[in-house]
Structure formats: structure tokens, C-alpha cells
C-alpha positions in Angstrom: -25.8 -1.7 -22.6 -24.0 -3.7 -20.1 -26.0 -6.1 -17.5 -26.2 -4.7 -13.9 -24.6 -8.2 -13.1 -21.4 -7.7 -15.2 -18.0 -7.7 -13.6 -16.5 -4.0 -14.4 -15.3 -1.5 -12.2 -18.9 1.0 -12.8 -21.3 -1.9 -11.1 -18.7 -2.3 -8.8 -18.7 0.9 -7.2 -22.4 0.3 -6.5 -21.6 -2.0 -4.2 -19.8 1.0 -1.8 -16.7 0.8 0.4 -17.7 -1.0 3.1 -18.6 -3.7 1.0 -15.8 -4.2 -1.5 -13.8 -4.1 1.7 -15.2 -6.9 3.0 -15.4 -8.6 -0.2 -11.5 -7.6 -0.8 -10.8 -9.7 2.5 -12.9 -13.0 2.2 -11.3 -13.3 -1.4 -7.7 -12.3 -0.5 -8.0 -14.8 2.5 -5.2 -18.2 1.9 -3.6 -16.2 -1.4 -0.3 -14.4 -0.3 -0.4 -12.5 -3.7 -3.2 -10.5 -3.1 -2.6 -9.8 0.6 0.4 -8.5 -0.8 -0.8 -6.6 -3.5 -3.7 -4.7 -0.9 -0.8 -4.1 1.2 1.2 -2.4 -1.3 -1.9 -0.4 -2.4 -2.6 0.7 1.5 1.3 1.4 1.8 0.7 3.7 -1.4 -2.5 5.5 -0.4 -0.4 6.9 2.5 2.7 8.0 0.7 4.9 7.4 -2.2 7.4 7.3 0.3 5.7 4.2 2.3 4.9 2.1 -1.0 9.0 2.4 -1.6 9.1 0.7 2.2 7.0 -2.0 1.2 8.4 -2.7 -1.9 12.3 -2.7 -0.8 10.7 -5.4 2.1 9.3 -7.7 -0.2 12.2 -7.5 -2.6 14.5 -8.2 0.5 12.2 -11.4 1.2 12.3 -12.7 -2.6 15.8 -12.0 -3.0 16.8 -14.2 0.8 14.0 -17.3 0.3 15.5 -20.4 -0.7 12.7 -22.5 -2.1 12.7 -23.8 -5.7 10.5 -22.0 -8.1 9.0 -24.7 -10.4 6.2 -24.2 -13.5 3.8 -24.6 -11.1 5.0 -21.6 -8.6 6.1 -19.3 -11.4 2.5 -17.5 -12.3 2.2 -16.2 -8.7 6.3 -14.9 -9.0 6.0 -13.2 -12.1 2.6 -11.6 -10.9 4.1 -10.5 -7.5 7.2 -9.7 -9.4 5.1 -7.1 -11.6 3.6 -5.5 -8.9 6.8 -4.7 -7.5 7.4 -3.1 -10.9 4.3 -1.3 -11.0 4.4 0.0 -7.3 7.9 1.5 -8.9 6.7 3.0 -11.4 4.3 4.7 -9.6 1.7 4.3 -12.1 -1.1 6.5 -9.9 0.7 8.7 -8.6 3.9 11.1 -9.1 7.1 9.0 -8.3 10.0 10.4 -7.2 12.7 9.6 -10.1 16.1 9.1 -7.3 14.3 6.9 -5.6 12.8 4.6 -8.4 16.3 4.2 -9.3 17.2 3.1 -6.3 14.1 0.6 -6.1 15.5 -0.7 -9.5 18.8 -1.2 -8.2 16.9 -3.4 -5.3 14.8 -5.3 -8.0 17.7 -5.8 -10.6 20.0 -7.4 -7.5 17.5 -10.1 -7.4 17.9 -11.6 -10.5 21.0 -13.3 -9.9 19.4 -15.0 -6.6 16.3 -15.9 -8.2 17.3 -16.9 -11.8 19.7 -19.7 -9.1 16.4 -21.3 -8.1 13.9 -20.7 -10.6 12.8 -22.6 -13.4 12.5 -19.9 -16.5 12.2 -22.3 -19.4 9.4 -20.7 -20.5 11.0 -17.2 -20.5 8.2 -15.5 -18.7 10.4 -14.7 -15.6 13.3 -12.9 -17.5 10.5 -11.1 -19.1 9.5 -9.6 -16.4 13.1 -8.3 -16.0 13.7 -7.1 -19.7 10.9 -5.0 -18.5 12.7 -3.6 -15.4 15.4 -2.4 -18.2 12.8 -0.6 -20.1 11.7 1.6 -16.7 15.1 1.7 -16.0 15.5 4.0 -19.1 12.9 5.6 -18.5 13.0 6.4 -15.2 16.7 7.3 -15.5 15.0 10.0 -18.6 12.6 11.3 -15.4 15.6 12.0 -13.1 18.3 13.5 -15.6 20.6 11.1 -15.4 20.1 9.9 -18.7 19.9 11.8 -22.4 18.2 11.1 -24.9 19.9 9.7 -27.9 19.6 11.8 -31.3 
């Protein structure tokens, strides 16, 4: 049996609402990623429709900045980078197939301006984008606009 003090999701619901709340501020406080990702989740928790809003905005922001993306900065890209994916794919709730196309579209355009400023030596960032292809299948399955070969 697990120790009352051990980090899962069970003890952590002891704690109540009010409390992780709190606790989700203080540790999201100075790291962009997480403010982003609680965003997202808020945006999401009002409508599908909202979380789309959210995530076309932040892909308009990584697809106009400028700044190099060294080893050092690529771990908090790729992570944002996935939750964009994962906000797409609509993991928790139904997603609406013509629009996660769309989102796709929006995610796929900024490769070209991010692979211009990024180093990828490591492969981790194009990863992240082979990925993208695979939900673009499969999302394309969802809306009919693709068949299934065989």
C-alpha cells in the first residue's frame, strides 16, 4: 500500500480544490509552460470550441517569435509544442474532426518558421511533428475525409 505522502493523483485529491489551486499557482509562478498549459486546460473546461481559441493563439505566437531555439530552450518547446498536440486531439473530451484539421493545418505551418531558428540536432523537435502526421491520419479517419487503406 502506498504512503499517504506519495505523489499520485488519489492523495492528491485529499488535498481539495481550493488547495491544489493554490498550490497550481505558487508552482506555475516564473514558468511560461505551465501558465500556458493551466490556460489551455481552463480554455478547455469551457468549450472545445475555446481550447481551439487558445491553441490557434499560441500557435500564431510560436510561428511570429524570432528568438533562437538552442539545446538549452528546446525541452520547454517540444513540451509546449505537445500540448498544443494534445489540446488538438482532444484527448478528454469529444473533438470536433473539421476543426482539428484545421488546428493541424495551423500547427503544420509552423514548421517551416520554427525548424529556420531551432536547433533539432537531437531530433526531438521533428519528432514532435512526425507525430502531428500520425493525428493528421487519424483525425482526417474521424472526419471522413480519409479511407482506410485495404
Amino acid at each position: 500500500m502506498a504512503s499517504k505522502t506519495t505523489l499520485n493523483a488519489k492523495n492528491l485529491e485529499t488535498l481539495g480544490a481550493a488547495r491544489l489551486a493554490e498550490l497550481l499557482i505558487e508552482i506555475s509562478t516564473g514558468s511560461a509552460v505551465a501558465k500556458r498549459r493551466l490556460r489551455l486546460e481552463l480554455a478547455g473546461a469551457e468549450s472545445p470550441k475555446e481550447a481551439g481559441r487558445e491553441v490557434a493563439k499560441r500557435l500564431t505566437s510560436i510561428a511570429r517569435a524570432r528568438s533562437f531555439v538552442n539545446w538549452k530552450n528546446r525541452k520547454p518547446l517540444v513540451t509546449d509544442l505537445e500540448s498544443q498536440l494534445r489540446a488538438i486531439k482532444g484527448a478528454d473530451r469529444p473533438a470536433d474532426p473539421s476543426e482539428g484539421l484545421a488546428l493541424l493545418g495551423r500547427f503544420m505551418q509552423v514548421a517551416t518558421s520554427l525548424f529556420e531558428r531551432c536547433d533539432d540536432s537531437s531530433g526531438i523537435v521533428i519528432g514532435v511533428f512526425h507525430d502531428a502526421c500520425v493525428l493528421l491520419g487519424e483525425i482526417a479517419l474521424a472526419a471522413g475525409r480519409l479511407r482506410r487503406a485495404g
